[in-house]
C-alpha positions in Angstrom: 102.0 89.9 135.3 100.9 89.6 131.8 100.2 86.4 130.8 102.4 85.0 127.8 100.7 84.4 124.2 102.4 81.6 122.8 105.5 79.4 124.9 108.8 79.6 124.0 109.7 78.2 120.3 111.8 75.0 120.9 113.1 72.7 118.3 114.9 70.4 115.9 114.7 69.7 112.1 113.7 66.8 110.5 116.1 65.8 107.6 114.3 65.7 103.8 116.5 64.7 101.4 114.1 66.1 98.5 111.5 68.6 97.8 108.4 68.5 99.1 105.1 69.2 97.4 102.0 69.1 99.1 98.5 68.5 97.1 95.8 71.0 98.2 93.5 69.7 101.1 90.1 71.8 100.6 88.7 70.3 104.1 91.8 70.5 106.3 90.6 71.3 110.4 92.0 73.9 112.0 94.9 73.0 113.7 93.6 71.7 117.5 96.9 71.9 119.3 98.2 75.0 117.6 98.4 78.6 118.7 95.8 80.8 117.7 96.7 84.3 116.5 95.2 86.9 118.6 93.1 89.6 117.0 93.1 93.3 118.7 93.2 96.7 116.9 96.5 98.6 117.9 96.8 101.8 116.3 98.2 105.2 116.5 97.2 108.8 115.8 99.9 110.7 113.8 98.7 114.1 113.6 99.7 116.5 111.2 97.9 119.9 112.7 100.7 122.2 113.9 103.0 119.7 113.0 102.4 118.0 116.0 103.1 114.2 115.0 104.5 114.4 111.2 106.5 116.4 109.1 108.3 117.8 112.6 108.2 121.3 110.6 107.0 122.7 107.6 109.0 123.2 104.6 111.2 119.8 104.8 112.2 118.5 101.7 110.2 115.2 100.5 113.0 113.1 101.3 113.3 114.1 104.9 109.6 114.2 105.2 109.2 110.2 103.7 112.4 109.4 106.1 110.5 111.1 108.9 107.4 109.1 108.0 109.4 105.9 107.8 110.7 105.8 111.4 107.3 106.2 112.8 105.8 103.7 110.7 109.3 101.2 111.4 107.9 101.9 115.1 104.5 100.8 114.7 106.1 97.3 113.2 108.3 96.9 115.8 106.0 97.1 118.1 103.3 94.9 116.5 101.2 97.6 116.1 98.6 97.3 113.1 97.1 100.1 112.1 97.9 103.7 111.7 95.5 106.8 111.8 96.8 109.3 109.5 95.9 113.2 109.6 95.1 113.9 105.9 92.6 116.8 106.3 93.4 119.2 109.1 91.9 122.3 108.1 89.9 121.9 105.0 93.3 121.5 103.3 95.0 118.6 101.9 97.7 116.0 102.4 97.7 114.8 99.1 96.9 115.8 95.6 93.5 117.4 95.6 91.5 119.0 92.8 88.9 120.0 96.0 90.9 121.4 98.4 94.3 123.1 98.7 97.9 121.5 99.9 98.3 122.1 103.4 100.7 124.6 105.0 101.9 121.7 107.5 103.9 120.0 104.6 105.6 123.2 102.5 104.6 126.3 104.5 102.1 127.7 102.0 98.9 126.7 101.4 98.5 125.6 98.2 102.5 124.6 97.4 103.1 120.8 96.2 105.8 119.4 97.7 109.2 119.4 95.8 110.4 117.5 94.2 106.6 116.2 94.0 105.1 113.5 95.6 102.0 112.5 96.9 102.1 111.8 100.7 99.2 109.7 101.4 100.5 107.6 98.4 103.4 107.4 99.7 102.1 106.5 103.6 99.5 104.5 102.4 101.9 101.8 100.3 105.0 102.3 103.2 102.2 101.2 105.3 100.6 98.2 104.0 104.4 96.8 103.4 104.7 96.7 107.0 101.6 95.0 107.7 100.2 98.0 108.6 96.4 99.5 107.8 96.1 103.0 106.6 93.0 104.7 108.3 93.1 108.4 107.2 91.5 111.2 109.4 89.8 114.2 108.7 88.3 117.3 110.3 85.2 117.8 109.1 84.3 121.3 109.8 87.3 123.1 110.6 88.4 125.4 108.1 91.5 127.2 109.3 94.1 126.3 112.6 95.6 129.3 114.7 98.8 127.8 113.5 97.9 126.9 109.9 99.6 130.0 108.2 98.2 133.2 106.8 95.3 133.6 104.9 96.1 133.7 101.4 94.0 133.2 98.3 94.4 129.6 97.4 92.7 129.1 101.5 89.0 127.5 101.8 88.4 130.5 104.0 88.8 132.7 100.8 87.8 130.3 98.2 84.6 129.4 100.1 84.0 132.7 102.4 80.0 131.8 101.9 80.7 128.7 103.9 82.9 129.5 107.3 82.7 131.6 110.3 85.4 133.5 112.3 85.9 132.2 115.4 87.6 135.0 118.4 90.5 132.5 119.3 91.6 133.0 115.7 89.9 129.6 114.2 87.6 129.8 111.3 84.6 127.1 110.6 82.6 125.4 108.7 79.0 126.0 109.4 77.9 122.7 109.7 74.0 123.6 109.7 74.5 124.3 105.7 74.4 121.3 103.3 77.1 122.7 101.2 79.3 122.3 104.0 78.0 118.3 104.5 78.5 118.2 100.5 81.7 119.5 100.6 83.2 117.3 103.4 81.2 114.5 101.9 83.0 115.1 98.1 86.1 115.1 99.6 85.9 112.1 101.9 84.6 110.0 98.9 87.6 111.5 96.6 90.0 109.7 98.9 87.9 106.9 99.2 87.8 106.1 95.6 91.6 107.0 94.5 93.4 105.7 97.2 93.6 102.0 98.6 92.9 103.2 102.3 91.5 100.9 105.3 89.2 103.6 107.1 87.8 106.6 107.6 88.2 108.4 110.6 87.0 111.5 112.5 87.5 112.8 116.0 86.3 114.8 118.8 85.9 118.1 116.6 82.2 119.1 115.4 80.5 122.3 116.3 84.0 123.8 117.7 84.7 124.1 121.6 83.6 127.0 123.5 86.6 128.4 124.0 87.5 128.6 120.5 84.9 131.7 120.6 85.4 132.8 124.0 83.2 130.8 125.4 80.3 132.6 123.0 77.4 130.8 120.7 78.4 129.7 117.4 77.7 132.5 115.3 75.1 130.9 112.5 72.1 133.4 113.3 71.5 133.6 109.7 71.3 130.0 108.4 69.3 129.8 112.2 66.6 132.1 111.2 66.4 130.4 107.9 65.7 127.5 109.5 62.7 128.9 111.3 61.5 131.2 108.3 61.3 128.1 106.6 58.9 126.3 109.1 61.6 124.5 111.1 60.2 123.0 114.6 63.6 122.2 116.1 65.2 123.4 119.1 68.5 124.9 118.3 70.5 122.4 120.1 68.6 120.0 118.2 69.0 121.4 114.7 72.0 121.5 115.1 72.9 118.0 116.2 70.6 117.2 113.4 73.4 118.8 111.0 76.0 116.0 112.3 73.7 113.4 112.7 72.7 113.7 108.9 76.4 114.1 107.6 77.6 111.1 109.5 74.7 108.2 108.5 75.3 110.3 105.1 79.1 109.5 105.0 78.6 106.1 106.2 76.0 104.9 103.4 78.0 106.6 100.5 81.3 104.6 101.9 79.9 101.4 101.9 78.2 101.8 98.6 81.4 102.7 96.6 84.1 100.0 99.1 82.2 97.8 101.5 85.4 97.1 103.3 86.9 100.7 104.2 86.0 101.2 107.6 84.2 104.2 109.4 85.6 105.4 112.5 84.6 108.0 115.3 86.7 109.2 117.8 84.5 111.4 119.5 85.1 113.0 123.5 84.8 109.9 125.7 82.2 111.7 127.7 78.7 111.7 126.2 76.8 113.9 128.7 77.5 113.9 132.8 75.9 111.8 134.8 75.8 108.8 132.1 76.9 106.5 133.9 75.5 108.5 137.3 79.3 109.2 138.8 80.5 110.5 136.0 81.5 114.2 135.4 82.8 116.6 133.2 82.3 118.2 129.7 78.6 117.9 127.7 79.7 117.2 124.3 75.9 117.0 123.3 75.4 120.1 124.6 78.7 122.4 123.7 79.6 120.4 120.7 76.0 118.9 119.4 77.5 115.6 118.8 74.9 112.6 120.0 77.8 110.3 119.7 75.7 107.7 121.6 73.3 107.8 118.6 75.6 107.3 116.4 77.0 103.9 118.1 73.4 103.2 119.1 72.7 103.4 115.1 75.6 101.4 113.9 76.7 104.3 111.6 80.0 103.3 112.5 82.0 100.2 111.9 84.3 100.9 115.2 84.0 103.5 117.8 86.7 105.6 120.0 85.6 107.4 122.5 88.9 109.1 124.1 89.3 107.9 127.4 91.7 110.0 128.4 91.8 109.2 132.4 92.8 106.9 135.1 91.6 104.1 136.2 91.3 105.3 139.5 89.9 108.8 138.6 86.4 109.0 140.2 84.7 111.0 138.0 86.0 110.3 134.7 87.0 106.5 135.6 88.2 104.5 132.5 86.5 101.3 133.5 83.2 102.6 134.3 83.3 104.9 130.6 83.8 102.1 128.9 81.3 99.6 130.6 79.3 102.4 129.5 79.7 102.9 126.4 79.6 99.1 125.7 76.2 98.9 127.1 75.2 101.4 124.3 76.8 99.1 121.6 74.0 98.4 120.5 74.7 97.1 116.8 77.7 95.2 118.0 80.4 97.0 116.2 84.1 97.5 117.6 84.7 99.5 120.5 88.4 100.4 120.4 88.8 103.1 123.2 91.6 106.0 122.7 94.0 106.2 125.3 96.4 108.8 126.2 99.9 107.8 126.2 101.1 111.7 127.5 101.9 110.7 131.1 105.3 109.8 130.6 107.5 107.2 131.8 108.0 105.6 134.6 106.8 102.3 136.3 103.3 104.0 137.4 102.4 105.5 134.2 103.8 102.3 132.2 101.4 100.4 134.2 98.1 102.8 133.5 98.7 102.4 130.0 99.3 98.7 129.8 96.5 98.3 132.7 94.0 100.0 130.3 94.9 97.3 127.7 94.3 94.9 129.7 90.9 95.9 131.5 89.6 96.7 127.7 90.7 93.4 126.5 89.1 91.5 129.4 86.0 94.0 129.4 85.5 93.6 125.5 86.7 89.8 124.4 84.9 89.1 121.3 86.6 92.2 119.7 90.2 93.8 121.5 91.4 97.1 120.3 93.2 100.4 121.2 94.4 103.4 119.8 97.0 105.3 121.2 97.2 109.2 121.2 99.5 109.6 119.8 102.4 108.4 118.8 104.8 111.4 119.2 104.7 110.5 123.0 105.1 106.7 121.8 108.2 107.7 120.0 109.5 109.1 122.8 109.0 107.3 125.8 111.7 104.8 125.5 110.2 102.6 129.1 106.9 102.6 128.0 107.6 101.2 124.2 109.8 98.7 126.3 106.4 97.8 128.5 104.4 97.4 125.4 106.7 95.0 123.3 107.3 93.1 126.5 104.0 92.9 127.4 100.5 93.4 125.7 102.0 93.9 122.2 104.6 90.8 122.8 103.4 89.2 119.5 101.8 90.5 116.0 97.7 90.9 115.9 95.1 90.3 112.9 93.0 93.3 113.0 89.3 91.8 114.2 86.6 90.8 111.6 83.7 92.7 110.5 81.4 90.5 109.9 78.7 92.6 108.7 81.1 93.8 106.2 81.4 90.9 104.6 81.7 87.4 106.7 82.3 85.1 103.6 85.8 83.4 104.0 88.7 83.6 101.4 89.5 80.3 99.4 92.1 78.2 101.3 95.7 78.7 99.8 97.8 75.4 98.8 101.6 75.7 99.5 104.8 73.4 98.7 107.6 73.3 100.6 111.4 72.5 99.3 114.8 72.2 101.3 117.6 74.2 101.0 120.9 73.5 102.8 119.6 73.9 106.4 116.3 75.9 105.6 112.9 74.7 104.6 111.6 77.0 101.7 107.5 77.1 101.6 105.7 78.9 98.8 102.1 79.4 98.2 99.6 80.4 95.8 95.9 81.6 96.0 93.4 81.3 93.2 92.2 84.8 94.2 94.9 86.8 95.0 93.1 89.9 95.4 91.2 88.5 98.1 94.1 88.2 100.0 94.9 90.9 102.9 97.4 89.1 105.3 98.8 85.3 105.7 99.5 83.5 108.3 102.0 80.7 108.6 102.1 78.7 111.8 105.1 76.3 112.7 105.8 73.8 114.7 108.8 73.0 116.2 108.7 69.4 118.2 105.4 70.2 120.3 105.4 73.7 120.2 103.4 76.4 117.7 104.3 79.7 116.6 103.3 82.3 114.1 104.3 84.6 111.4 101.9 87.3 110.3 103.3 88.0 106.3 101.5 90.5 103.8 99.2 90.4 100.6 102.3 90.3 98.6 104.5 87.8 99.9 104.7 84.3 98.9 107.2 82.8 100.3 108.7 82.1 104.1 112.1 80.1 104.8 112.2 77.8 108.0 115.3 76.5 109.9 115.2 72.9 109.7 116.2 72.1 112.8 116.3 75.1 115.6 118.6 74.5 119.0 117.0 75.9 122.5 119.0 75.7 125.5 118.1 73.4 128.1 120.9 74.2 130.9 118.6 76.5 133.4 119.6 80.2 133.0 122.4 81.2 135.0 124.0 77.9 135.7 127.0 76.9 134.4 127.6 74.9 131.3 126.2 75.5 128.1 123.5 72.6 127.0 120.9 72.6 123.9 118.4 70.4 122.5 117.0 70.1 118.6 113.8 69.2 118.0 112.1 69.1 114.6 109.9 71.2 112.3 107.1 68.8 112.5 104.2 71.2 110.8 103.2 74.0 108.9 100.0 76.0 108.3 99.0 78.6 106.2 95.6 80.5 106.5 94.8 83.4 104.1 93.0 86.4 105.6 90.5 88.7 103.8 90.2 92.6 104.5 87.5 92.1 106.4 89.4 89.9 108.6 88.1 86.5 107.5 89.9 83.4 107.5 90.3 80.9 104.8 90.4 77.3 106.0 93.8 76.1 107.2 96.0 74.8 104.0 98.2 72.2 106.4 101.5 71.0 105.0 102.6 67.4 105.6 106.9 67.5 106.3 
């Protein structure tokens, strides 16, 4: 069984007859006895490609597609998730107002169309977000330039605006060539568009660079041209390696012009959670370095990421592609120490044995990876959906809200300490709280103490304020036996810790009731 986080709240109010104002203590300790709020990365993928995750169809009007977007994003509260991944880019098209690329078919049915009435959807998901506690990391494709189920072709399309740039593939798919640095410049302009306009958390890519195999029927990627280039212009590479040497160059790229223009915005790779057979020696299964000339272990060995998810997509138990053993793996090529939040798949369904797999991989990544816990779940359509295994999460792992884990080579320098009063009303203790920065302010956190026992509450940037029960009545008469008796205990503490967007912690502001 999964251990609980915190015991049960129990208490009683103390009786103030006046209000309460506490003077700032700049070198309060941490509070010894209290609970400590875990930190773990739960997100979910909400893809827009085909319409898989979000809007369910093209064509919706914008208020079915922002009350579409609300009830996953009311799911991801509930069920103290704290982060979302949000498909903004899924073939060289746009979710939101672009001057570099066209609106995407997956919202209005033709490329190119604004919504209407207008609005700007990664506005829009970005704030609904953030007022649920709730990072925004927005995900791209990089290369890809048109999906079989993208639409026609029309005018307004990259394909036709930039025909110098992609190649048809024989499944129907057309691509960037990734080998040409107006592609990299491209993807690079319109990843540091977002970055600069919009008040996202991260960046993230996935498993898609050079495109499958079977995208072109299983033949070479057809860059001859910019190939022969290449050598006509001295180049020594291999293919293969010129190639890789395309990604390898985009992503340090990406991740240096990030951090230059917003330190904390995260970069994230999802890439396939295989890097080549045989690493570790009983793994099997597809050679991304080969087929899709991505070296994802440089890129973790590097530290050109500031978390990394490999998609572990398979049982525990499954020999050649064992969860576990992938990620003891990959951890032993963290070599830079950033967060390893592995992708899980949630498509197995419900049930007690697949409810298990999914909370058992939690668990063997939180005890395999202490210093920094995290997830992401693909995706959350099948989150939505599975009733049993939402019930197994909230019950279990995700039993009480998460601070997202610290960067520390982000920025490790702590917030100010907050200073708070607190003021009775009727039966309710009011506390307030101001910050003399409040725009280094990300997330509070309030804990309480009722008689001997701590709890949490995990409030916004915004809010600045939480009301208290002064006194709080738990039963005492064992469950199922008859009678009906309670006990009140007091609220006998409260502490308030501001958190940065880094995840740093100011020092604990302690309230004396």
């Amino acid at each position: 069984m999964i251990k609980k986080l915190l015991p049960v709240i129990t208490g009683l109010a103390i009786l103030l007859n006046a209000c309460v104002t506490v003077k700032t203590e700049k070198t309060v300790a941490p509070v010894q006895d209290g609970p400590k709020v875990p930190s773990e990365f739960r997100a979910a993928w909400v893809a827009t490609v085909g319409n898989s995750s979000w809007p369910s169809k093209p064509g919706l009007s914008t208020q079915q597609q922002q009350q579409e977007a609300l009830v996953l994003l009311d799911y991801l509260k509930k069920h103290n998730f704290n982060a979302v991944i949000f498909q903004v880019r899924p073939q060289a098209d746009a979710l939101y107002k672009s001057d570099l690329e066209p609106w995407s078919y997956f919202l209005t049915g033709e490329i190119g169309k604004a919504p209407d009435p207008y609005y700007d959807p990664l506005e829009f998901w970005t704030a609904s977000a953030h007022e649920r506690g709730l990072e925004l990391h927005v995900w791209l494709n990089p290369y890809r330039s048109h999906h079989t189920s993208g639409g026609a072709l029309s005018e307004k399309s990259f394909v036709k605006t930039h025909p110098e740039l992609s190649v048809f593939l024989k499944e129907g798919y057309w691509w960037m060539n990734p080998a040409k640095k107006e592609t990299q410049d491209q993807t690079v302009s319109v990843v540091m568009d977002i970055v600069k306009r919009y008040d996202i958390d991260g960046v993230h890519f996935d498993d898609y660079f050079y495109p499958y195999p079977s995208y072109n029927k299983n033949e070479d990627f057809p860059d001859d041209k910019s190939w022969k280039v290449y050598q006509d212009n001295g180049g020594k590479l291999s293919r293969g390696d010129w190639r890789r040497e395309s990604v390898n160059t985009l992503i340090q790229r990406l991740y240096k012009e990030i951090k230059a223009e917003k330190n904390y915005v995260k970069f994230g790779l999802s890439p396939f959670g295989i890097w080549r057979p045989g690493y570790p020696e009983s793994i099997q299964g597809f050679d991304q370095y080969d087929q899709l000339y991505a070296d994802a272990r440089l890129w973790l060995n590097k530290g050109w990421i500031d978390y990394f998810t490999p998609q572990l997509y398979w049982d525990i138990n499954r020999i050649p592609q064992s969860f576990p053993v992938l990620l003891g793996w990959w951890s032993s090529e963290n070599l830079m120490n950033r967060h390893l939040w592995p992708g899980i798949s949630v498509y197995k369904g419900g049930g007690e044995k697949n409810n298990d797999e999914t909370v058992n991989q939690i668990m063997i990544s939180r005890g395999m990876l202490p210093k920094s816990k995290g997830t992401v779940h693909w995706s959350i359509t099948a989150l939505v959906k599975n009733d049993s295994l939402s019930k197994a999460l909230l019950n279990g792992p995700y039993k009480k809200p998460a601070l997202v884990p610290a960067s520390p080579w982000l920025d490790n320098k702590a917030p100010a300490a907050p200073s708070a009063k607190a003021s009775i009303a009727g039966d309710n203790i009011n506390i307030s709280w101001t910050h003399p920065d409040e725009n280094d302010v990300f997330r509070w956190v309030v804990h309480y103490k009722y008689g001997n026992n701590w709890d949490y509450r995990v409030l916004n940037a915004k809010d600045r304020g939480l009301t208290l029960e002064r006194t709080l009545l738990v039963p005492t008469t064992p469950q199922n036996a008859p009678g009906s008796n309670s006990t009140a205990l007091p609220l006998s503490g409260v502490v308030l810790i501001a958190v940065d967007r880094t995840g740093n912690e100011s020092v604990p502001f302690k309230l004396d009731l």
